[in-house]
VMD Tcl script that draws the C-alpha trace (Angstrom):
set ca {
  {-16.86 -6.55 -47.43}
  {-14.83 -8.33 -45.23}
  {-16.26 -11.07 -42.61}
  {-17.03 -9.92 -38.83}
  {-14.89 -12.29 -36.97}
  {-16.84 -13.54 -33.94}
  {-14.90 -13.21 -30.29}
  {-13.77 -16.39 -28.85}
  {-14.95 -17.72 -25.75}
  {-11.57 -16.74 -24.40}
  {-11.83 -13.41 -25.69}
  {-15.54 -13.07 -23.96}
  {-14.15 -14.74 -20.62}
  {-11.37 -12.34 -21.07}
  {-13.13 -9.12 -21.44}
  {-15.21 -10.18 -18.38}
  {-12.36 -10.79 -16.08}
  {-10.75 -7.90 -17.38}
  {-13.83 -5.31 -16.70}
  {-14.59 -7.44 -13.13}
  {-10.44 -6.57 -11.74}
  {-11.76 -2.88 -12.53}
  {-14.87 -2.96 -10.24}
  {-13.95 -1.37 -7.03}
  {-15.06 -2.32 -3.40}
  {-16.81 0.16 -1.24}
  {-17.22 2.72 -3.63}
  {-19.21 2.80 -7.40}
  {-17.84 2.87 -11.17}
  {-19.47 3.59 -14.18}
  {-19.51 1.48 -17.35}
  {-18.52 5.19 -19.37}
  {-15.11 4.64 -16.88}
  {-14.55 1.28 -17.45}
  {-14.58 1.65 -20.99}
  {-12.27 4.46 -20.62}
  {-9.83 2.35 -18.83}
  {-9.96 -0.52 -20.92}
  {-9.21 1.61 -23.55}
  {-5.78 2.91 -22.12}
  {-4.99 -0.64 -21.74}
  {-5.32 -1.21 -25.22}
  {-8.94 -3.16 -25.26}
  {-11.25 -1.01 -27.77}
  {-14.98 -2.46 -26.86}
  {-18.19 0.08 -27.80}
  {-20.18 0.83 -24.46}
  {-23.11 -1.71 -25.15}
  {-20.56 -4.35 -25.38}
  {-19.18 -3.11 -21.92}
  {-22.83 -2.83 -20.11}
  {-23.29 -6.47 -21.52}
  {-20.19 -7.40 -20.23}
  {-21.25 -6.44 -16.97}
  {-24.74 -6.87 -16.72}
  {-23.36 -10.67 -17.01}
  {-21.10 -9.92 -14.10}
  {-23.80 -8.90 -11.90}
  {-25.93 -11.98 -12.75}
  {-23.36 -14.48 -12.05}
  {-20.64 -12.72 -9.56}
  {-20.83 -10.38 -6.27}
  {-21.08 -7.11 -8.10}
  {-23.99 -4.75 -7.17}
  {-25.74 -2.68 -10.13}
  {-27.10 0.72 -8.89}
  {-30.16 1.92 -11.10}
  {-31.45 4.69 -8.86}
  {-29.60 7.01 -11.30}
  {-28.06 7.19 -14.54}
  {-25.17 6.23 -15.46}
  {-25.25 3.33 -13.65}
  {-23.23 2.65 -10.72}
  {-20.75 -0.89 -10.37}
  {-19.61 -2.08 -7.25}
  {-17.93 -5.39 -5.54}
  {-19.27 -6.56 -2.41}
  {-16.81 -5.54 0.23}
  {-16.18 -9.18 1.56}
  {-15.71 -10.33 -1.71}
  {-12.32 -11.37 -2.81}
  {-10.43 -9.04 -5.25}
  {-8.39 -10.43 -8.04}
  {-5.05 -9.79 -9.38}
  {-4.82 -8.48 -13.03}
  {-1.63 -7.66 -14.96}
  {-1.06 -3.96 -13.38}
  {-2.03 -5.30 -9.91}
  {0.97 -8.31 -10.04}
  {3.58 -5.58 -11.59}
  {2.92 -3.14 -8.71}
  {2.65 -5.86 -5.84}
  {5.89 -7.59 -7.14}
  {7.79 -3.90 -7.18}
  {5.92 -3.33 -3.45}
  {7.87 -6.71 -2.77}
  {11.11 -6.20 -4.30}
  {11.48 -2.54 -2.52}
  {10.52 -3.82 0.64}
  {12.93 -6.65 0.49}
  {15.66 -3.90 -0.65}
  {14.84 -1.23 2.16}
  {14.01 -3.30 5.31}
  {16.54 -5.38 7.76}
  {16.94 -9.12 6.39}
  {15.27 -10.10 9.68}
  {12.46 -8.75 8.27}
  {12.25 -11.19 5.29}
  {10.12 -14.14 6.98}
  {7.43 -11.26 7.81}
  {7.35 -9.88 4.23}
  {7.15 -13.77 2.76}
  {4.11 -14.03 5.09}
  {2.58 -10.78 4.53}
  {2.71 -11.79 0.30}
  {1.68 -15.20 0.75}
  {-1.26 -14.20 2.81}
  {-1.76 -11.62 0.09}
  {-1.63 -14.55 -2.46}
  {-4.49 -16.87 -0.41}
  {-6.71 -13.76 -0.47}
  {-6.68 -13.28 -4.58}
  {-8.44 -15.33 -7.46}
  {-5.23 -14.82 -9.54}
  {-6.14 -18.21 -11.55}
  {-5.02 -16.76 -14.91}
  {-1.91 -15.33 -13.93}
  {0.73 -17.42 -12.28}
  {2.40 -15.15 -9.15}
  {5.51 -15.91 -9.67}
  {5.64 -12.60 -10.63}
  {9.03 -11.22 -8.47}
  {11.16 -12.43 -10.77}
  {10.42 -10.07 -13.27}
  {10.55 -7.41 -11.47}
  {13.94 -5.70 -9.56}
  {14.36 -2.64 -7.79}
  {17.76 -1.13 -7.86}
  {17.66 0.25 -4.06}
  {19.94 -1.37 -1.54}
  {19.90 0.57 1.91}
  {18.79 -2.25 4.31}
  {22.61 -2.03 5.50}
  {21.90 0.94 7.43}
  {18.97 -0.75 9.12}
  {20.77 -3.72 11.20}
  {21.24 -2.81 14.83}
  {20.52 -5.49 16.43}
  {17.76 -4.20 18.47}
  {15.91 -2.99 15.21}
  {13.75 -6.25 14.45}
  {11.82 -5.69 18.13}
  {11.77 -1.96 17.67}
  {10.12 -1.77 14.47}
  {7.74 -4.19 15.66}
  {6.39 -2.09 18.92}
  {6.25 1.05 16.51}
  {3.81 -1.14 13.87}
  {1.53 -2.26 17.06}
  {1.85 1.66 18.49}
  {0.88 3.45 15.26}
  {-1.83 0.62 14.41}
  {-3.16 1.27 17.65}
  {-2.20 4.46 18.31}
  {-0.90 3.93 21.75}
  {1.22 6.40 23.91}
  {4.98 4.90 23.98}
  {8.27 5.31 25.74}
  {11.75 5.48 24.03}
  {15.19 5.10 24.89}
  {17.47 6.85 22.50}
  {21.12 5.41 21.51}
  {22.28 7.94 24.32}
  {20.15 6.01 26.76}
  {18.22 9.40 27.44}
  {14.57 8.53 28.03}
  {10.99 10.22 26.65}
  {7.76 9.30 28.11}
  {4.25 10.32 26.79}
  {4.97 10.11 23.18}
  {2.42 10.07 20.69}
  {3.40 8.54 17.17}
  {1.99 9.68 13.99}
  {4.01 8.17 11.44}
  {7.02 6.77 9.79}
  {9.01 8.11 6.83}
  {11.76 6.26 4.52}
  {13.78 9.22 3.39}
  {17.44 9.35 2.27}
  {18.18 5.92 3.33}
  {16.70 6.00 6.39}
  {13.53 5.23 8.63}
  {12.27 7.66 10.61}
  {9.68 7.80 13.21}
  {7.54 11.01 13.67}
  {5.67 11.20 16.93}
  {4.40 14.14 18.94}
  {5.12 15.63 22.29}
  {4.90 19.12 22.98}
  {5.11 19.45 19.20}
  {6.00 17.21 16.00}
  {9.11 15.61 16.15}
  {11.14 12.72 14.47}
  {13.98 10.30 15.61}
  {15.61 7.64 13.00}
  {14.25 4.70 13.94}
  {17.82 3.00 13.90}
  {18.62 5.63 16.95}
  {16.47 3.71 19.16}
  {17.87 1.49 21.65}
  {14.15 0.35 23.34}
  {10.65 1.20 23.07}
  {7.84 0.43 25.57}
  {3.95 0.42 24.25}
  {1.54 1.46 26.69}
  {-1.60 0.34 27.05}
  {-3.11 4.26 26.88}
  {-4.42 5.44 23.62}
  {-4.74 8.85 22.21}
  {-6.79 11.01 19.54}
  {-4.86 10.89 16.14}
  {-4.41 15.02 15.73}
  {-7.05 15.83 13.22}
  {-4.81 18.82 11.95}
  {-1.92 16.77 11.22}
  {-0.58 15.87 7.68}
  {2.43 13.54 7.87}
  {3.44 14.70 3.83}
  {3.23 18.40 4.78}
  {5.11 17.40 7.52}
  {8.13 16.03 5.68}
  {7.97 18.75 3.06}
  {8.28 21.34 6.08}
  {10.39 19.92 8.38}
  {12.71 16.84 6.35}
  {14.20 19.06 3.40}
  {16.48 21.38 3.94}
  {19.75 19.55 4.06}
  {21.45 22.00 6.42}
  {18.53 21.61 8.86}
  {20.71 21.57 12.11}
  {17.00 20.26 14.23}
  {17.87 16.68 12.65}
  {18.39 14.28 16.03}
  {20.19 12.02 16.32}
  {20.56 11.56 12.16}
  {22.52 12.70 9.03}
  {21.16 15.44 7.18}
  {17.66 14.56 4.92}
  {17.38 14.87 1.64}
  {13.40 14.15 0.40}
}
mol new
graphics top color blue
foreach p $ca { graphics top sphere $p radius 0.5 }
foreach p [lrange $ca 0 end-1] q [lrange $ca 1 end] { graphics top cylinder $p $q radius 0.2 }
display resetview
């Protein structure tokens, strides 16, 4: 019979960083789950080795164990910090890289802050982040995004939308409309739309305004309002003649 070969250290520290990046924040997980995703990812561990695992967790990091009902219920601490496993770095450099290929170059110091920041907030001691060079997305469409005014614009639609505060905008035509309301924005055949509301849903490119004014009024996000249906409906019939001030969509 051949010997059992004891797990490392490594493996053990491993396993328990592994099953700790798959504890959410705010809402619970089961250790039945966990193993489940584990196993995907190629780690075969029987389920008392997983509620070890993570009855160790509990004891020494800021997970929360729920035993008011079986199975068991994992969760992180919602101030905690969240770390970065293998998956996580793949999809945040891709995030990066498309950003980067879809957005103005003005934008660039903005989206080196935004991943720094994002880099600060992580325990990512195992993994080095250098992780954008490995990753590339083919997309280059930023070229239709550099009017000059674009930087400033963009900006007062981010505070608008975060806050959602009633705006004014100036169209390339210098035609102006008061009292809108905006809902959304959506990147579709190479360009950046913003979809607002006023006496309906509508949608101007983004790159067809000339100036925007934030007011300091705010209003009720519509409840009814979905801004995917809203592209499906409205954004993709190519020979939709309702388009302003843009070329035809394509989603």
């Amino acid at each position: 019979m051949a010997k059992k070969v004891k797990p490392t250290t490594r493996e053990h520290i491993s396993l328990a960083l592994e099953l700790y990046n798959r504890i959410p924040q705010g809402r619970k997980v089961t250790a039945q789950i966990l193993q489940e995703e584990l196993r995907q990812s190629g780690i075969e561990r029987d389920i008392r080795t997983i509620q070890r695992n993570l009855d160790l967790i509990v004891t020494y990091f800021n997970v929360d164990k729920d035993t008011r009902d079986k199975p068991y219920g994992y969760s992180r601490h919602l101030q905690s910090k969240f770390v970065l496993g293998p998956r996580e770095h793949i999809i945040l450099g891709l995030a990066e890289s498309y950003l980067r290929s879809v957005l103005p170059q003005a934008l660039s110091a903005v989206i080196d802050s935004t991943f720094i920041q994002i880099q600060t907030l992580t325990l990512s001691t195992f993994i080095p982040f250098h992780i954008s060079s490995k990753v590339h997305v083919g997309i280059n469409i930023h070229t239709q995004m550099q009017c000059p005014q674009f930087n400033s614009v963009f900006e007062r639609i981010c505070l608008a939308l975060a806050y959602q505060r009633v705006i004014t905008i100036e169209d390339k035509y210098f035609t102006r409309q008061s009292n809108i309301q905006p809902l959304g924005l959506v990147l579709a055949d190479a360009e950046l739309y913003l979809i607002y509301q006023q006496q309906g849903e509508k949608h101007i490119a983004v790159n067809h305004i000339h100036a925007i004014e934030v007011s300091t009024f705010t209003f009720d996000y519509p409840s009814n309002f979905n801004l995917v249906d809203y592209k499906l409906l409205f954004l993709k019939d190519e020979n939709n003649e309702n388009l302003p001030y843009s070329s035809q969509l394509t989603i």
